[in-house]
N, C-alpha and C positions, 0 to 999 in steps of 0.2 A: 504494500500500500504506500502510498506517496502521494505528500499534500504540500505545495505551493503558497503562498500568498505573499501579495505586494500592492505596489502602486505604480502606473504606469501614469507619468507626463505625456498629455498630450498636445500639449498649446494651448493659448486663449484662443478661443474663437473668435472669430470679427465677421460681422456680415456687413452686404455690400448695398444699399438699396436705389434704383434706378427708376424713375416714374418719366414714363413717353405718353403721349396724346395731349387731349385736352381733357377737363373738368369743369363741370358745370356746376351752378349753383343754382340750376331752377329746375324743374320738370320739364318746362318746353326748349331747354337748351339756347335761351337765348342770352345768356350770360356767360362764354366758355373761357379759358384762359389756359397758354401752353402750359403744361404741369413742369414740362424741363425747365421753361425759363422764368415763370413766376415766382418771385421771392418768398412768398406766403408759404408756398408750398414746400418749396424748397430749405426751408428753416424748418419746419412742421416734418419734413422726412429725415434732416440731418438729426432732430431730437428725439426720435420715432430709432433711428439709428446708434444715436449714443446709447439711448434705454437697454438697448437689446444687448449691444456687445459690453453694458456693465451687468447685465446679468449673465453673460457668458464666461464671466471670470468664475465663477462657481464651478465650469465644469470641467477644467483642464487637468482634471488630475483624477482618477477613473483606476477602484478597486479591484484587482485580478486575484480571483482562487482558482487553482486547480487544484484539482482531483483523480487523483490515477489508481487502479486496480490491477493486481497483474495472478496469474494462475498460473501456473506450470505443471505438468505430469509429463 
């Protein structure tokens, strides 16, 4: 029998977020604005982005057990 355990580093994660077309703020679409080049939005997806990858600091480090069994005759 043979048992393992440890910790494997894996990096911080970082994600990347990318917003193409336009956005509307009405139903009838008569309000639209480039989402790439609107500030609004663009400040709203960079904060939307810091959020994500300060909760990805949690995960870069990832607990390993093995478990091995062996038989012989």
């Amino acid at each position: 029998m043979a048992c393992d355990a440890g910790v494997a580093f894996v990096g911080l994660p970082q994600t990347k977020i990318a917003l193409q077309g336009t956005a509307c703020t009405d139903a009838l679409q008569t309000n639209c604005v480039d989402a790439a080049t609107d500030p609004t939005i663009q400040s709203n997806i960079i904060a939307q982005q810091n959020k994500l990858n300060n909760k990805g600091k949690y995960v870069q480090y990832w607990p390993i057990i093995s478990i091995g069994f062996g038989y012989r005759f």
